[in-house]
C-alpha positions in Angstrom: 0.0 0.0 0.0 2.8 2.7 1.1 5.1 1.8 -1.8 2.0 1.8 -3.8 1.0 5.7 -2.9 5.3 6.1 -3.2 5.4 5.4 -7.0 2.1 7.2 -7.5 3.2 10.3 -5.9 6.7 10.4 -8.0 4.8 9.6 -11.3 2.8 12.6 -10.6 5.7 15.0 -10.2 7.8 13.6 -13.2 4.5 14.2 -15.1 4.3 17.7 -14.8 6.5 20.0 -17.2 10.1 21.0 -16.0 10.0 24.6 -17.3 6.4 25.1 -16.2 8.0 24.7 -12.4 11.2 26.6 -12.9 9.2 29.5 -14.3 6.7 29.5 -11.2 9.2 28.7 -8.5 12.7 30.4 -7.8 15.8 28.0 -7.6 16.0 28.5 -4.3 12.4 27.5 -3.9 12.7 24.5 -5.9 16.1 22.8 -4.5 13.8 22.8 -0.8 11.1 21.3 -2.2 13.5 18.5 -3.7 15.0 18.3 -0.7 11.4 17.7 1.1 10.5 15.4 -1.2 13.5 13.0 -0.5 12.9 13.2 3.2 9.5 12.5 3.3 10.2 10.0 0.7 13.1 8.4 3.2 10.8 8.6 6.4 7.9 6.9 4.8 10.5 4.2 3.3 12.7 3.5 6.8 10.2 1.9 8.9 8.9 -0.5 6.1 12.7 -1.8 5.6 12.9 -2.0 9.6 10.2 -4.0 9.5 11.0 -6.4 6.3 14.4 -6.8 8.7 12.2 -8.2 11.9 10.8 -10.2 9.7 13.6 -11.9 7.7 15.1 -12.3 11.8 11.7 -13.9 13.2 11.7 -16.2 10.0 15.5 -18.0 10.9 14.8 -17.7 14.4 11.6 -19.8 13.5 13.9 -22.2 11.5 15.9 -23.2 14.9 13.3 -23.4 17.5 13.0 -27.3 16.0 16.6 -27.5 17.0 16.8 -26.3 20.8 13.9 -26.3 23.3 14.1 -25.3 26.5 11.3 -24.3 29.3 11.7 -21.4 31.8 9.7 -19.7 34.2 10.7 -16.9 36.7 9.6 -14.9 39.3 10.6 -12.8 42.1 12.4 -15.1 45.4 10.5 -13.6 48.3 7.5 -15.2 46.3 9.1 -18.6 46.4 8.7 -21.1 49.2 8.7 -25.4 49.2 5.3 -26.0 47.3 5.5 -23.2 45.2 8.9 -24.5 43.9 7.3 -27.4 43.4 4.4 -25.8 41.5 6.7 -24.0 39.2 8.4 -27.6 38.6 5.4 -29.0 37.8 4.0 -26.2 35.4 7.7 -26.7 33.3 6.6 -30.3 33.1 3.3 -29.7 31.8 4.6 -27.2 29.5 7.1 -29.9 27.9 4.0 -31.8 27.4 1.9 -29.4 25.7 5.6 -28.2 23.8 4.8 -24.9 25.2 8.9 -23.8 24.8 10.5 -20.7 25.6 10.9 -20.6 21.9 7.6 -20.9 21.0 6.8 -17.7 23.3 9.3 -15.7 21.7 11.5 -15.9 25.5 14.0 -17.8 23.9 15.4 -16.2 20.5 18.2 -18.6 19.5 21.1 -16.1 19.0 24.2 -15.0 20.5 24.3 -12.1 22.6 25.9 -9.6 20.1 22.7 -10.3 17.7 20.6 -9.6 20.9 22.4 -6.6 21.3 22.2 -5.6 18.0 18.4 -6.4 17.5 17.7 -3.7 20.5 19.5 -0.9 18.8 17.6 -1.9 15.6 14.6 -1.6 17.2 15.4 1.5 18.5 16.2 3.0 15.6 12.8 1.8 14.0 10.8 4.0 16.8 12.7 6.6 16.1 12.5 6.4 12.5 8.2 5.8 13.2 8.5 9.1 15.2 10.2 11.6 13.5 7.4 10.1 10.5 4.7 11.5 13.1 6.6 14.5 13.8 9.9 16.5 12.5 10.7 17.4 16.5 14.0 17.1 18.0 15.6 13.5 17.4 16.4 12.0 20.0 20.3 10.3 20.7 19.6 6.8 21.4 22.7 6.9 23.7 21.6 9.7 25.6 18.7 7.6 26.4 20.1 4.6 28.2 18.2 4.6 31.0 16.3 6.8 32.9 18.3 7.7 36.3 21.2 9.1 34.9 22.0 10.2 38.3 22.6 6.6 39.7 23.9 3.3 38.7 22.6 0.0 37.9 24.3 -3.2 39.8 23.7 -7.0 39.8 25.0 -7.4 43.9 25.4 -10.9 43.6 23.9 -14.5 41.4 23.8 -17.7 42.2 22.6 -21.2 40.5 21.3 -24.7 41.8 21.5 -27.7 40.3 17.8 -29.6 40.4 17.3 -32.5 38.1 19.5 -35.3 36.8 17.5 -38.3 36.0 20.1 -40.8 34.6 22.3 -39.8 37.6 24.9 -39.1 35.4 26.0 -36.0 37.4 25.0 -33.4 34.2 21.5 -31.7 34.8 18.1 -30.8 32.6 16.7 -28.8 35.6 18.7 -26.1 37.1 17.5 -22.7 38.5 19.6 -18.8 38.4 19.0 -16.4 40.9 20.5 -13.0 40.9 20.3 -9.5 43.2 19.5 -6.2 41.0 20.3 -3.1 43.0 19.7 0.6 41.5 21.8 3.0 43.6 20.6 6.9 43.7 20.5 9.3 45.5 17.6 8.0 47.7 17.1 4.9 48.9 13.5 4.8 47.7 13.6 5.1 44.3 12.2 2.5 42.0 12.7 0.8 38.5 11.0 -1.6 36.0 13.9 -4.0 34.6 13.9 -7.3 33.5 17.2 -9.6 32.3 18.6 -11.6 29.1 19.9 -14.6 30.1 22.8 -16.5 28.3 24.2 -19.7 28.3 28.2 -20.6 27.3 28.8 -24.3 26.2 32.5 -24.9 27.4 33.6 -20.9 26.6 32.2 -20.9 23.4 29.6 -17.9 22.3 27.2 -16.7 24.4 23.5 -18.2 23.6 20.4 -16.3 24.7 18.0 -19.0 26.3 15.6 -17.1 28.2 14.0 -13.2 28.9 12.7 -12.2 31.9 9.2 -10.7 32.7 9.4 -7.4 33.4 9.7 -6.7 37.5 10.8 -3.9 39.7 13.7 -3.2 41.7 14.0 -1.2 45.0 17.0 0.7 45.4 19.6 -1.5 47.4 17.2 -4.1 48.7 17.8 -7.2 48.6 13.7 -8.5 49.0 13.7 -8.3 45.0 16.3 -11.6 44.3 14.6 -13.0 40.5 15.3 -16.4 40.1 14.6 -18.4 37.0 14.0 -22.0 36.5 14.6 -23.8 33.4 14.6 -27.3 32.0 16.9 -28.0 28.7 14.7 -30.3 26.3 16.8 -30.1 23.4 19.7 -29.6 21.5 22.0 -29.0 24.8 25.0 -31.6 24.8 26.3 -33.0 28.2 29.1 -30.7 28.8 30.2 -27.6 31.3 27.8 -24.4 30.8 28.5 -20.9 31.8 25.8 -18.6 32.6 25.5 -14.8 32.2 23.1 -12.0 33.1 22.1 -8.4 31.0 20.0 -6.6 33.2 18.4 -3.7 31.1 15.4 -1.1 32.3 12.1 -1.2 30.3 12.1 1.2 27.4 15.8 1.3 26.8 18.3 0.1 24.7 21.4 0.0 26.8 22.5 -2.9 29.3 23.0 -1.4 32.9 24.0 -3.8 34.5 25.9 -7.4 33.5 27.2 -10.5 35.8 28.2 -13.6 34.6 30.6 -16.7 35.4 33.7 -14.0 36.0 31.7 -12.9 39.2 30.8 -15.9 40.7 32.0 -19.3 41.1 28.8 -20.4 40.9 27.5 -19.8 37.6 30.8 -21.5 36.4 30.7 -24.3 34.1 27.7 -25.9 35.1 27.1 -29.4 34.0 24.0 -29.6 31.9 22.5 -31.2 29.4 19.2 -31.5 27.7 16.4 -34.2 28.9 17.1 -36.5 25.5 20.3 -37.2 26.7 19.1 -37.5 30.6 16.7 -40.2 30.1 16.4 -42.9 33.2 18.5 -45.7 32.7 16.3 -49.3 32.9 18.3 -52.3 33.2 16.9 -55.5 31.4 18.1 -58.6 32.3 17.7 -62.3 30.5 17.1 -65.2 32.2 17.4 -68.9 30.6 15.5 -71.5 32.1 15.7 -75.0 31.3 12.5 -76.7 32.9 12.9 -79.8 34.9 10.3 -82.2 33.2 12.6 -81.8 29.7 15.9 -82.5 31.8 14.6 -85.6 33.4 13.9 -86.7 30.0 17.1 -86.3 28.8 18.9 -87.8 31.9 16.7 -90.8 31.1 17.4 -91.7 27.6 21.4 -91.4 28.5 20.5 -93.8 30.9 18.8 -95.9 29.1 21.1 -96.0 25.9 23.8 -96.8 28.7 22.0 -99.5 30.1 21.7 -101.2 26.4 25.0 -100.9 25.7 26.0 -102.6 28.9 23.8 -105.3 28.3 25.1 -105.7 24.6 28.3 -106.1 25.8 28.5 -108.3 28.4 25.7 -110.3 25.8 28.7 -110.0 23.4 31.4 -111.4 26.2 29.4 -114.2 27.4 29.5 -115.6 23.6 
């Protein structure tokens, strides 16, 4: 439809007689207008590539969610206790039977964290492109909009993983759970922000694969009351190996990570040994038994002992002639 009224609109000016316009219209006049034209032209064209891009990206991201699966779910600590542990445990399983993945929900995008990165700053650039087409105000500096308190600072305090589920007992895990401590430190203790995280995984150092996106959820100032923790179980496409885990923590609306902590923090999110549940199936041992039943044995024993017993009495028939 756009490019549609696009080519219209340019036919239509071609059309109309070159000296008619320089004779109305000064040079002066006209080199603006031409200028206009190819900005309006540009603003109504940049969004539609922008979004031909998301496109062409949700397409191959499509293409590997048959490769990995994976199902998370995450919430704030001070909501979790025993039974609802258990209840988040038990909503992953049910979601592996209904194949409800983190992929599936567009939580898990299949990419290294550069592309994440670089998919925010696209995205970024495609509301501002959408707003100076609703208005020619001020443009704003996508870097001068990183977050929000520019006064403070952003800080993961600490992060943490547990090892849940290892069903073949081989001592590498489909269930395992990260938990981590955003802080935002201003000027007053009170102050508040909406964040959520990017979560990656690292097979054995290699890149960093995104494998799960928070919920948004809000942070209060230094406390410690707002620990998220997320639980996930690999279903797919993760080998048994040593995983490294790291955390983007970023504030709603905004391009910029503010805060990152990863496996060079902490000890503990440190080549952890996972692996997907179709390598961690239970191991059933099946044994085979031979029986040889006694009424066919007997049987046996019998006719040795009676083609004994002839030839014993053949020979000593034999002898006494």
């Amino acid at each position: 439809m756009m490019n549609h009224f696009i080519k219209k609109l340019t036919l239509k000016i071609t059309s109309i007689n070159a000296d008619e316009i320089t004779s109305r219209f000064s040079p002066i006049l006209l080199t603006s207008l031409q200028l206009s034209l190819m900005l309006t032209l540009m603003l109504l064209t940049l969004p539609s590539f922008a979004e031909q891009a998301d496109n062409a990206t949700n397409i191959d991201n499509t293409a590997n969610t048959d490769l990995i699966q994976s199902y998370s779910s995450g919430q704030l600590a001070s909501a979790t206790n025993k039974s609802s542990k258990e209840k988040i445990l038990e909503d992953i399983s049910q979601r592996v039977l209904f194949d409800d993945s983190d992929q599936a929900k567009h939580k898990a995008l299949n990419i290294t964290r550069d592309e994440v990165i670089t998919q925010k700053y696209q995205q970024a650039r495609k509301i501002i492109s959408t707003n100076l087409y609703k208005s020619m105000a001020n443009i704003p500096n996508i870097s001068a909009t990183s977050r929000s308190f520019s006064d403070g600072s952003f800080v993961i305090y600490e992060g943490y993983s547990q090892l849940i589920e290892d069903i073949d007992a081989d001592g590498y895990y489909q269930t395992f759970s990260v938990t981590f401590d955003a802080d935002l430190i201003t000027a007053s203790a009170h102050d508040e922000a909406v964040v959520y995280a990017e979560l990656y995984l690292s097979e054995n150092g290699g890149p960093w694969e995104h494998y799960y996106t928070t919920d948004n959820f809000i942070i209060h100032g230094e406390s410690s009351d707002d620990e998220f923790e997320v639980y996930s179980t690999l279903a797919q496409g993760f080998n048994a190996n040593n995983y490294n885990v790291l955390i983007d923590l970023y504030e709603d609306g905004y391009p910029n990570i503010v805060a990152s902590y990863s496996s060079d923090d902490s000890n503990s999110l440190y080549a952890l040994p996972l692996e997907s549940s179709d390598y961690d199936v239970e191991y059933i041992a099946y044994y085979s038994e031979e029986h040889i039943h006694g009424g066919s044995s007997s049987l046996i024993a019998l006719l040795i002992l009676g083609v004994f017993m002839l030839m014993r009495q053949f020979h000593q028939t034999h002898h006494n002639h």
